[in-house]
C-alpha positions as CSV (number, residue, x, y, z in Angstrom):
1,X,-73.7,38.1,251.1
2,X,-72.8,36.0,254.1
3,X,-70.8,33.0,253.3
4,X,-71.8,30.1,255.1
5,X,-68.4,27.8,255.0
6,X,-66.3,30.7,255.9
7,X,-68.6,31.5,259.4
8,X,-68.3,27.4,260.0
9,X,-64.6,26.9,259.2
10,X,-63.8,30.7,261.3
11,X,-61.7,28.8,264.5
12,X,-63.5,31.2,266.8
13,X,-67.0,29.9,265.6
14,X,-65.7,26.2,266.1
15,X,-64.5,27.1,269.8
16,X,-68.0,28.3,270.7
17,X,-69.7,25.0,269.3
18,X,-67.1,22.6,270.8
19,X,-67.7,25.1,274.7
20,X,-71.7,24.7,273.9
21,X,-71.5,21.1,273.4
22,X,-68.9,20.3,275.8
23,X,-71.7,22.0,278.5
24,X,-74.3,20.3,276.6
25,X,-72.9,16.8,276.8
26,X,-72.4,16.8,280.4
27,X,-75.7,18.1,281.3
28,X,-77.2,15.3,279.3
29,X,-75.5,12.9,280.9
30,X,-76.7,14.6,284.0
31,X,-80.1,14.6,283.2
32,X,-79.8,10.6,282.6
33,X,-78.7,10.4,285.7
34,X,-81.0,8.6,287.4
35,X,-81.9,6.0,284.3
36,X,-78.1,5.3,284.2
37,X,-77.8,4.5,288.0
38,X,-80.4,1.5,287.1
39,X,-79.2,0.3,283.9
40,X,-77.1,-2.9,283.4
41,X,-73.7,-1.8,282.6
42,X,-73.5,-3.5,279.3
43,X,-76.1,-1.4,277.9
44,X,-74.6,2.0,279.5
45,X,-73.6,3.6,275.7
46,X,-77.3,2.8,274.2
47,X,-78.7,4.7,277.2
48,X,-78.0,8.6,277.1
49,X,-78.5,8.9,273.0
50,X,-78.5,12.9,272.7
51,X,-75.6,13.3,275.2
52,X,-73.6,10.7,273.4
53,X,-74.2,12.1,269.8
54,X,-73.2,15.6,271.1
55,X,-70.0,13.9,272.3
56,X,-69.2,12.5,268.9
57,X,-69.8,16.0,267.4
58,X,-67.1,17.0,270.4
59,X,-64.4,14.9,269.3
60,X,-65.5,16.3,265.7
61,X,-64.8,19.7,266.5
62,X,-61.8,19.1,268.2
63,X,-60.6,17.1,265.4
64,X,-61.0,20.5,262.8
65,X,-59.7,22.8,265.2
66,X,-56.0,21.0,264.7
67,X,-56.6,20.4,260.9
68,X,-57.6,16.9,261.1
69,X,-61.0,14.7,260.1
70,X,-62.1,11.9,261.9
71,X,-64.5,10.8,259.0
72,X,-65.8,7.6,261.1
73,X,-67.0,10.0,264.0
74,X,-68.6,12.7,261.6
75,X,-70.4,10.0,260.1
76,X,-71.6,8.9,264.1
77,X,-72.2,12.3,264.7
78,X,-73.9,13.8,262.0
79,X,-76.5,11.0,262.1
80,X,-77.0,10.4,265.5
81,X,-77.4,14.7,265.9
82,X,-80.0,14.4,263.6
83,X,-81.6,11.5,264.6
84,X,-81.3,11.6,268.3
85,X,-82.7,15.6,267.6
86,X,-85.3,15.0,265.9
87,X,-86.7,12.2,268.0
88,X,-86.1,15.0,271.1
89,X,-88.1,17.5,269.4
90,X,-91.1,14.5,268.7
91,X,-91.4,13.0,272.0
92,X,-91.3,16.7,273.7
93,X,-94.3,17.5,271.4
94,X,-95.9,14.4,271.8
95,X,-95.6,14.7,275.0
96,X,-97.3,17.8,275.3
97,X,-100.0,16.7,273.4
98,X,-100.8,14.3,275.8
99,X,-100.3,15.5,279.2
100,X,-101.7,19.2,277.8
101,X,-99.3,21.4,278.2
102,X,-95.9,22.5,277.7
103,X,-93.2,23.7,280.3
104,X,-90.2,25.9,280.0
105,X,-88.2,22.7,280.5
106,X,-89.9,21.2,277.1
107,X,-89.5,24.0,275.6
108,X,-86.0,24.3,276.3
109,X,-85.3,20.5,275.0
110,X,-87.3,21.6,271.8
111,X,-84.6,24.4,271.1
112,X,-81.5,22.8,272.3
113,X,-82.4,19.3,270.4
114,X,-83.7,21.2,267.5
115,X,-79.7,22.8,267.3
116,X,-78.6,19.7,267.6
117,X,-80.4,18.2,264.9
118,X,-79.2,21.4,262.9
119,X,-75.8,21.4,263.5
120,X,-74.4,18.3,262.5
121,X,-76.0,18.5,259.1
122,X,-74.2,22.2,258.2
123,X,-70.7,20.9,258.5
124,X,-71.6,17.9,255.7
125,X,-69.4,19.6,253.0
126,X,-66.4,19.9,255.5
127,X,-67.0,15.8,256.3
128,X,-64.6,13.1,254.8
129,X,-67.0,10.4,255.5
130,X,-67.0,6.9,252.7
131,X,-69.9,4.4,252.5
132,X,-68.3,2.4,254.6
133,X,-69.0,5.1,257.5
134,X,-72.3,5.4,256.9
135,X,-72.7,1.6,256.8
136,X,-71.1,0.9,260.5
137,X,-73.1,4.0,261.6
138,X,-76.1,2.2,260.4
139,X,-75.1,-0.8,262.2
140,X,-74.9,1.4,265.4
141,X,-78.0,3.1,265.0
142,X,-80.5,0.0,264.3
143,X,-78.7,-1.7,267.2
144,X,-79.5,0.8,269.2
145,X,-82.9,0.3,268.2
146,X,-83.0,-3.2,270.0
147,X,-81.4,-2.1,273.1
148,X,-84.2,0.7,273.4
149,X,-87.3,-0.9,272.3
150,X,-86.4,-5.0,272.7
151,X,-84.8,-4.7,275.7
152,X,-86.8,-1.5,277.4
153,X,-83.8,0.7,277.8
154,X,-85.1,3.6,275.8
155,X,-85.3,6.9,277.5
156,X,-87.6,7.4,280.1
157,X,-90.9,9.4,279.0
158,X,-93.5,8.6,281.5
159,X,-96.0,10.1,280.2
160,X,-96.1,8.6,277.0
161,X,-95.3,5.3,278.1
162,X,-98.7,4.1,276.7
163,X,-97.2,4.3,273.4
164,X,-94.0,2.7,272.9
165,X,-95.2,0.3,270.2
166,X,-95.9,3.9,268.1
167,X,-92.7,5.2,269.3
168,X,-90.7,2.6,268.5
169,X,-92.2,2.1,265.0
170,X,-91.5,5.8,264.3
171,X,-88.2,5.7,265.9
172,X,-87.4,3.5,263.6
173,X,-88.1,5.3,260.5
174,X,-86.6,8.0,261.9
175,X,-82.9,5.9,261.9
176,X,-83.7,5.0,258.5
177,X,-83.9,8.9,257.2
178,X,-81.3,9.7,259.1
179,X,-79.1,7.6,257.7
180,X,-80.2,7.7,254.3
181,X,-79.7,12.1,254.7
182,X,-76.4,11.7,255.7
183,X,-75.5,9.4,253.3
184,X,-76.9,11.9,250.3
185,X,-75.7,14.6,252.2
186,X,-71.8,13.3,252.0
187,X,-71.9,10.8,249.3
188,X,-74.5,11.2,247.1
189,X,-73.7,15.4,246.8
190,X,-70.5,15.3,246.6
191,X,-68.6,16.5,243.5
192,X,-67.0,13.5,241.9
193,X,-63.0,13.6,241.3
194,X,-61.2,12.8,238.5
């Protein structure tokens, strides 16, 4: 029987993750590239969500490989990987629906968002995250939400940009089950300690 925790915790498995999302990061900030060179500099860190959550799971990675936890950025990235690849996954989809068709391109943001999403959720027993965590990270995330969809910086989807009222609204429920997963994930689940 395969045991899950051991293949996580193995050092050689958390080298590959932290040499996939290193790769990963940067090429999301490359493929922002273009949105970032127009945004306000003030709202540079709300622009490039997935690349950003895929750095937080970095510095998590980096953090286990010498023994340590950095509870405050599991807690950034296990809910902004989930959120950030979930909503990926959605607006590809979507996206498809509505132009009619799907390239290799989509597909290949379906897969790698869909990881993301995955990822940050398996390490939830090896997280040290408190409430209090979860509650700045909540903060972060709705905050977020205003910079996208009050202020129009939210990632650029052309083709569905007839429906950024729906997007937003579904965005935002999105943030809400994020949150509220990670927080039963690391809170709620764990065993209590005398």
């Amino acid at each position: 029987m395969i045991n899950l925790q051991m293949i996580l915790g193995n050092r050689s498995f958390l080298w590959m993750l932290l040499i996939i999302n290193i790769f990963g990061t940067i090429y999301g900030y490359y493929w922002y590239a273009d949105q970032l060179a127009v945004t306000p500099w003030y709202f540079l860190p709300f622009v490039p969500d997935s690349p950003t959550a895929s750095l937080f799971f970095v510095f998590v990675l980096i953090a286990f490989l010498k023994g340590k936890s950095w509870p405050l950025m599991e807690a950034l990235a296990a809910i902004t990987l989930f959120k950030y690849g979930i909503w990926a996954v959605g607006m590809n989809f979507a996206g498809g629906y509505v132009s009619g068709s799907l390239s290799w391109v989509n597909y290949m943001l379906i897969f790698s968002h869909f990881g993301m999403a995955i990822e940050g959720l398996l390490y939830h027993k090896f997280y040290t995250i408190k409430r209090w965590h979860i509650f700045v990270v909540a903060i972060w995330v709705f905050h977020n939400e205003i910079i996208d969809y009050v202020y129009g910086e939210m990632p650029t989807y052309s083709v569905l940009n007839a429906y950024t009222d729906q997007v937003a609204y579904l965005t935002f429920w999105l943030s809400v089950c994020s949150v509220a997963l990670v927080y039963f994930l690391t809170i709620r689940m764990k065993p209590k300690t005398s």
